[in-house]
DOTOR-248008 format. One record per residue (C-alpha): residue in one letter; x, y, z. Coordinates in Angstrom, 1 decimal, decimal comma. Each point is the difference from the previous one (the first is absolute). Layout:
<res A | east X | north Y | up Z>
...
END
This chain:
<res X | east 38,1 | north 0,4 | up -74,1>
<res X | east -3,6 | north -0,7 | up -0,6>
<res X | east 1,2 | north -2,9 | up -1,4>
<res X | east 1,4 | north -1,3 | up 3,5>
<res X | east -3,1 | north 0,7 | up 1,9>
<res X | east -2,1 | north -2,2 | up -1,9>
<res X | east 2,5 | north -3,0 | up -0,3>
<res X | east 0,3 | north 0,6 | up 4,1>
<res X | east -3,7 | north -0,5 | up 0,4>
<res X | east -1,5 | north -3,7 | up 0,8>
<res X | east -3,1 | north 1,0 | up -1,2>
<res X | east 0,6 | north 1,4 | up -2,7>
<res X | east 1,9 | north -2,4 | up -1,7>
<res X | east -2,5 | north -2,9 | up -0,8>
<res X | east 2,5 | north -2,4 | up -0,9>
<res X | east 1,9 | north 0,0 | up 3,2>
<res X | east -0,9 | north -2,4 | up 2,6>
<res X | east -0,7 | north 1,7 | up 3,2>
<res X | east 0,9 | north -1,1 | up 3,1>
<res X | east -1,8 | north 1,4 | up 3,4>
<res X | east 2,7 | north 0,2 | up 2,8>
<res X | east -1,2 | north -1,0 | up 3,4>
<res X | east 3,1 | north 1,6 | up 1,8>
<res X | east 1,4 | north -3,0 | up 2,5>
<res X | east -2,8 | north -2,3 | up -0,8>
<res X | east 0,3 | north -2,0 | up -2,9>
<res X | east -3,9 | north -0,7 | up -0,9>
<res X | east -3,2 | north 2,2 | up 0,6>
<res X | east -1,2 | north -3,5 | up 2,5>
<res X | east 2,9 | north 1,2 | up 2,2>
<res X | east -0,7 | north 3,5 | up 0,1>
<res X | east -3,5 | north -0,6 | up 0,7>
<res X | east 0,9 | north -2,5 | up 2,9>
<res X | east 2,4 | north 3,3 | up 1,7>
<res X | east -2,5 | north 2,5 | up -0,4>
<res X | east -2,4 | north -2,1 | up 1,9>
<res X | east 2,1 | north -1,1 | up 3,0>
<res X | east 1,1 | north 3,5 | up -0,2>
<res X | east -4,0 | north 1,0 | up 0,4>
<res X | east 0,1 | north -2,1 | up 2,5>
<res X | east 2,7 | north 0,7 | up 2,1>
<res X | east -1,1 | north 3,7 | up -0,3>
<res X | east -3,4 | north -0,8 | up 1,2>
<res X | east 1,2 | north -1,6 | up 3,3>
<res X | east 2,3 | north 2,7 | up 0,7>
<res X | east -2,7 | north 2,6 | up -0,6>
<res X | east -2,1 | north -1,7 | up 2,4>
<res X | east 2,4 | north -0,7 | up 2,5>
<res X | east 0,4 | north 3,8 | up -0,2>
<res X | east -3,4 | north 0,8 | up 0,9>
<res X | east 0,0 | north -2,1 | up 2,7>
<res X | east 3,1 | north 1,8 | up 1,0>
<res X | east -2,1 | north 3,4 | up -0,4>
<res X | east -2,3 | north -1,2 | up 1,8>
<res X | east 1,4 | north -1,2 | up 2,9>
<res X | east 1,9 | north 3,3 | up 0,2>
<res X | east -3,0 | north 2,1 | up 0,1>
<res X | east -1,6 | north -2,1 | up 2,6>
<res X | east 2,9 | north 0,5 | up 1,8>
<res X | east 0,2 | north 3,9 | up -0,3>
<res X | east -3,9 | north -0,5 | up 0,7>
<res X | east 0,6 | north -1,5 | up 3,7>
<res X | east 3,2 | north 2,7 | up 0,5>
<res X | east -3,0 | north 2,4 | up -0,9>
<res X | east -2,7 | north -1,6 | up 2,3>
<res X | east 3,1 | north -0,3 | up 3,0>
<res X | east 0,5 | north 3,6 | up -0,6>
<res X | east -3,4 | north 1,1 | up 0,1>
<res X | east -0,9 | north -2,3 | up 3,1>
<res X | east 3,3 | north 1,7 | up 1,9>
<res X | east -0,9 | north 3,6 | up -1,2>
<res X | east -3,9 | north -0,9 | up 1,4>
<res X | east -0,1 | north -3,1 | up 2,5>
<res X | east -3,6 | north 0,2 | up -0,1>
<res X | east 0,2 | north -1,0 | up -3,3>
<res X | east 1,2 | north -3,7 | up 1,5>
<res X | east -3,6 | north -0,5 | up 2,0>
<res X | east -1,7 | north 0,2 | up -3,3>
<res X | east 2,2 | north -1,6 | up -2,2>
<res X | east -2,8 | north -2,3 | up -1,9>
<res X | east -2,4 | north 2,7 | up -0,4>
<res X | east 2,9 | north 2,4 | up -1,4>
<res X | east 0,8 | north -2,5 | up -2,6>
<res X | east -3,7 | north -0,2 | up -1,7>
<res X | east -0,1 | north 3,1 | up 0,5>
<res X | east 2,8 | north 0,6 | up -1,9>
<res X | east -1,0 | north -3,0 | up -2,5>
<res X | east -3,4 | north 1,6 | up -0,5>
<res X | east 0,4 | north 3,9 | up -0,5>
<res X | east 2,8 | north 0,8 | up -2,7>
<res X | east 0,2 | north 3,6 | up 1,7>
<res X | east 1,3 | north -2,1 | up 3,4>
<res X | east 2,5 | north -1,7 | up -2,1>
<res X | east 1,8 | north 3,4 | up -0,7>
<res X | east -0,1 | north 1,1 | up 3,8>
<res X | east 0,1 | north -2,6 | up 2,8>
<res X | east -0,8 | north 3,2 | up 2,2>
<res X | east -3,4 | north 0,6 | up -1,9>
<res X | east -0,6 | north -3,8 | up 0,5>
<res X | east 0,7 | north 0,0 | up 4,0>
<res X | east -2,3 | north 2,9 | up -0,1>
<res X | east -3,1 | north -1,6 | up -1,7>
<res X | east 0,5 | north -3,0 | up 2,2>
<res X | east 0,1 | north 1,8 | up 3,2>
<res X | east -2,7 | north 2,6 | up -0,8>
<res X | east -2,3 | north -2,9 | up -0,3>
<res X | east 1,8 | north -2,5 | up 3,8>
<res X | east -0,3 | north 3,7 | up 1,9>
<res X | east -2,5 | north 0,1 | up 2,3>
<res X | east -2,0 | north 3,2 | up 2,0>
<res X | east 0,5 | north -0,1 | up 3,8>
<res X | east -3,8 | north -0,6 | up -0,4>
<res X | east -0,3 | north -2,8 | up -2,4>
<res X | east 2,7 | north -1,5 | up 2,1>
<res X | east -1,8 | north 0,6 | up 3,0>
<res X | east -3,0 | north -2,4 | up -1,9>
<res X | east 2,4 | north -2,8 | up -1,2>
<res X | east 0,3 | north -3,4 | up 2,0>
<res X | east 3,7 | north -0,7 | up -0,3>
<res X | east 1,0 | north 3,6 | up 1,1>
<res X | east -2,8 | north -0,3 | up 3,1>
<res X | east 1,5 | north -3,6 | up 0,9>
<res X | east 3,8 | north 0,7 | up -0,1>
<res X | east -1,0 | north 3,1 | up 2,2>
<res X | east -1,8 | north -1,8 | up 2,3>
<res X | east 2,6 | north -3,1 | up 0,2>
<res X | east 2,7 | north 2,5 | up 0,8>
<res X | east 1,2 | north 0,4 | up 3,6>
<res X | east 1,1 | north 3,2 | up -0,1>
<res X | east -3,4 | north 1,2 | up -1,2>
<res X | east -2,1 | north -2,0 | up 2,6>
<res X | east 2,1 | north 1,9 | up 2,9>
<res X | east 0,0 | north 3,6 | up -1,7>
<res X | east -3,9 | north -1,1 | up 0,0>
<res X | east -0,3 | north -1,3 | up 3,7>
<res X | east 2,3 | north 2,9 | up 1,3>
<res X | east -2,6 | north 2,6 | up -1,4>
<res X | east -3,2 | north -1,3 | up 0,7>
<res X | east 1,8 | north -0,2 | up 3,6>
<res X | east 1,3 | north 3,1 | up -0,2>
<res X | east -3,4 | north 1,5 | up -0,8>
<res X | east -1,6 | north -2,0 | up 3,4>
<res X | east 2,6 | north 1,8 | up 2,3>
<res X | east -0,7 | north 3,3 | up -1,2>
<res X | east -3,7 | north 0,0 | up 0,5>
<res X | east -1,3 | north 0,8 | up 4,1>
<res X | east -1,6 | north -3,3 | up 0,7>
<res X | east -3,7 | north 0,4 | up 1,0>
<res X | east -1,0 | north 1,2 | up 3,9>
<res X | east -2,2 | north -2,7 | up 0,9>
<res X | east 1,1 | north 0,9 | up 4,0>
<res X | east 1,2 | north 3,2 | up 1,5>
<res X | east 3,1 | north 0,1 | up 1,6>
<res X | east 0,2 | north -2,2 | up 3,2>
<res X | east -2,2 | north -2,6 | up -1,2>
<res X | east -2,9 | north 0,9 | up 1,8>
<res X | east -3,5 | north -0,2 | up -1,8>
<res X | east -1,4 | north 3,9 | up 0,1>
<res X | east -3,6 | north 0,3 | up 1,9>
<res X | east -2,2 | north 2,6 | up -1,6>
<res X | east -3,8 | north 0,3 | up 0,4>
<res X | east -1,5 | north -1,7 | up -3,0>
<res X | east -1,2 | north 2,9 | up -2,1>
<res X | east -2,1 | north -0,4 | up -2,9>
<res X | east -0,9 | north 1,9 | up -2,9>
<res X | east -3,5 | north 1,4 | up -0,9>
<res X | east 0,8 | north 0,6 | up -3,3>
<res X | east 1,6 | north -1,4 | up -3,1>
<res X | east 1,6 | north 3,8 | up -0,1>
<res X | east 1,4 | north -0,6 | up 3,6>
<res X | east 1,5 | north -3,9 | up -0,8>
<res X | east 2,3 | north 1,8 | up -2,9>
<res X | east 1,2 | north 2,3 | up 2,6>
<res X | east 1,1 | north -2,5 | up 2,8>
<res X | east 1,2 | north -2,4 | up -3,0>
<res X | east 2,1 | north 2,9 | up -1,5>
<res X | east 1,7 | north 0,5 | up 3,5>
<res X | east 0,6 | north -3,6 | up 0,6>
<res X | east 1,5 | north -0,4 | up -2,9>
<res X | east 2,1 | north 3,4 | up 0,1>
<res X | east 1,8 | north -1,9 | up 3,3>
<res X | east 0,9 | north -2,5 | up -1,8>
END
């Protein structure tokens, strides 16, 4: 038995020729020539892969972004500065929710820092509506108050002896009851 072992070994029988068997090619040159279109082939398919990936994540990404933007339409008005904002925090990336929340914490405004800024101020004086609602009061507020009596009633222009006062004590008096008339 030991004797079969040894006579079935290539190596080990120095007198035997040994042959290397390249399978279905017949020289090493043509198995070398395989294995490199094969490398070759398996590059492009590996790359044509990722571009696959890719495209398929981008495409999950904008089913994401359309979710998100449905779920919060805000989130459409500030589109550009959601996406750096998401490009430049990594915590953002994880939540598009904490990203629409840093971006509008910074775009909202106090009634009076609003009240200050030049594009709010002209939009509200452009508007129409606004102008009347403004009008309308400052009307409103003239119709309310008893117009001054410059006449009494009847038109006639009152005859009193001319009285005047002997002290600066007495002029506060008479001014106080003029004025109380009113």
């Amino acid at each position: 038995m030991e004797q079969e072992k040894i006579s079935q070994d290539p190596a080990a029988c120095g007198d035997k020729k040994t042959e290397t068997s390249y399978g279905k090619f017949n020289s090493a040159e043509d198995l070398l020539k395989a294995y490199a279109a094969l490398e070759s082939e398996f590059t492009k398919r590996s790359q044509r892969l990722r571009e696959l990936e890719a495209a398929s994540s981008v495409a999950e990404k904008a089913n994401e972004v359309d979710a998100f933007i449905k779920k919060y339409p805000i989130a459409e008005r500030y589109k550009d500065e959601l996406n750096e904002e998401i490009a430049v925090s990594a915590d953002a990336e994880k939540s598009y929710e904490g990203a629409l929340l840093n971006v509008l914490s910074r775009k909202v405004k106090t009634a009076d820092e609003m009240a200050k800024d030049e594009n709010v101020i002209s939009k509200v004086l452009n508007d129409e509506e606004n102008k009347d609602y403004v009008i309308n009061g400052y009307l409103d507020r003239i119709r309310k108050n008893s117009s001054y009596k410059s006449l009494p009633k009847g038109g006639a222009i009152p005859v009193a002896p001319s009285y005047r006062p002997r002290s600066i004590k007495e002029a506060g008096e008479i001014a106080k009851k003029i004025l109380e008339r009113m």
